[in-house]
N, C-alpha and C positions, 0 to 999 in steps of 0.2 A: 503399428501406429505408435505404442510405445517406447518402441527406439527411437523411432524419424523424432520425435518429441524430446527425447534425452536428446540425442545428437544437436538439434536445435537450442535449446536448453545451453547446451556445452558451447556453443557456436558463439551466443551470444554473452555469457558470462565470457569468453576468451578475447572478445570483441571489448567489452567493457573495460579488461585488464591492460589490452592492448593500447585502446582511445586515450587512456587516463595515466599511462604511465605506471603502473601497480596501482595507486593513489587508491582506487576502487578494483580491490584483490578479484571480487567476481559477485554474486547473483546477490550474494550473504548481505552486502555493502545496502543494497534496498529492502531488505523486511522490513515489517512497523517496528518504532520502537516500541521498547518493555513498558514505558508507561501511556500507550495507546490500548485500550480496547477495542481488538477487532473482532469481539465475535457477536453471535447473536445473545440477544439478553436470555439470562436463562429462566427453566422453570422457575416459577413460583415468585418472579421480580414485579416490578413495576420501572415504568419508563418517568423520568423526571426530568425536567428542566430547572435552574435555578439562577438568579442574578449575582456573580461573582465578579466583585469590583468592575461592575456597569458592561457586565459580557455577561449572555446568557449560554451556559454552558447544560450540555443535555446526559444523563446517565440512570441508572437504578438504583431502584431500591429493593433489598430483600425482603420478603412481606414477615418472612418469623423472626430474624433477629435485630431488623429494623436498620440494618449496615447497608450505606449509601457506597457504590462506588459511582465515580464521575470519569465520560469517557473521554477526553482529551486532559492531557495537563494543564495545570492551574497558569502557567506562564504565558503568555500574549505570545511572542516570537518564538516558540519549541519547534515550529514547522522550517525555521529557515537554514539550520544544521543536516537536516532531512534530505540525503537525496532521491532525489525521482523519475522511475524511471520510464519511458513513454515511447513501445516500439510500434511502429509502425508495419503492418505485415501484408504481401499481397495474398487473398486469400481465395484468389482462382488459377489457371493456369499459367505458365509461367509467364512473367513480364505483362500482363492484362490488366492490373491496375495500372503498371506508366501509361501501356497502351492509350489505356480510358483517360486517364488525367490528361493529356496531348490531347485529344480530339476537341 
């Protein structure tokens, strides 16, 4: 299973390289950015929300040194440089989703 998974994996970053013209090199091109928080909050935080120029933006607090991180960036449009990627996959036997979608 771990192969068929890399190979697919490999299928579709070359698919990407290909669609785009290099433009988007392969998989690298969609991770979060460095100033996105994507993990889970850790021990010993606290969950926060707070009103930053009339947006509520949501993040933690550490409860012993009192240090706020905030999880999205402070800027309104950080998201529209972002690309995203959105695969569609059939995930029974072969050709059974068009199947279904046609009927």
């Amino acid at each position: 299973m771990r192969v068929a998974s890399y190979r697919q994996l490999q299928a579709i970053s070359q698919q990407i390289n290909f669609l785009t013209n290099g433009r988007l090199g392969n998989l690298d091109a969609f991770k979060v950015p460095d100033n996105v928080v994507a993990t889970p909050v850790p021990h010993g935080c606290t969950r926060i929300s707070q009103i930053d120029n009339g947006r509520v933006r949501a993040g933690y607090r550490d409860n012993t040194t009192g240090e706020t991180r905030m999880l999205l960036p402070p800027e309104r449009d950080w998201w529209v440089d972002t690309p995203l990627l959105v695969l569609q996959l059939d995930q029974g036997p072969t050709c059974c989703g068009g199947a279904a979608s046609l009927v």
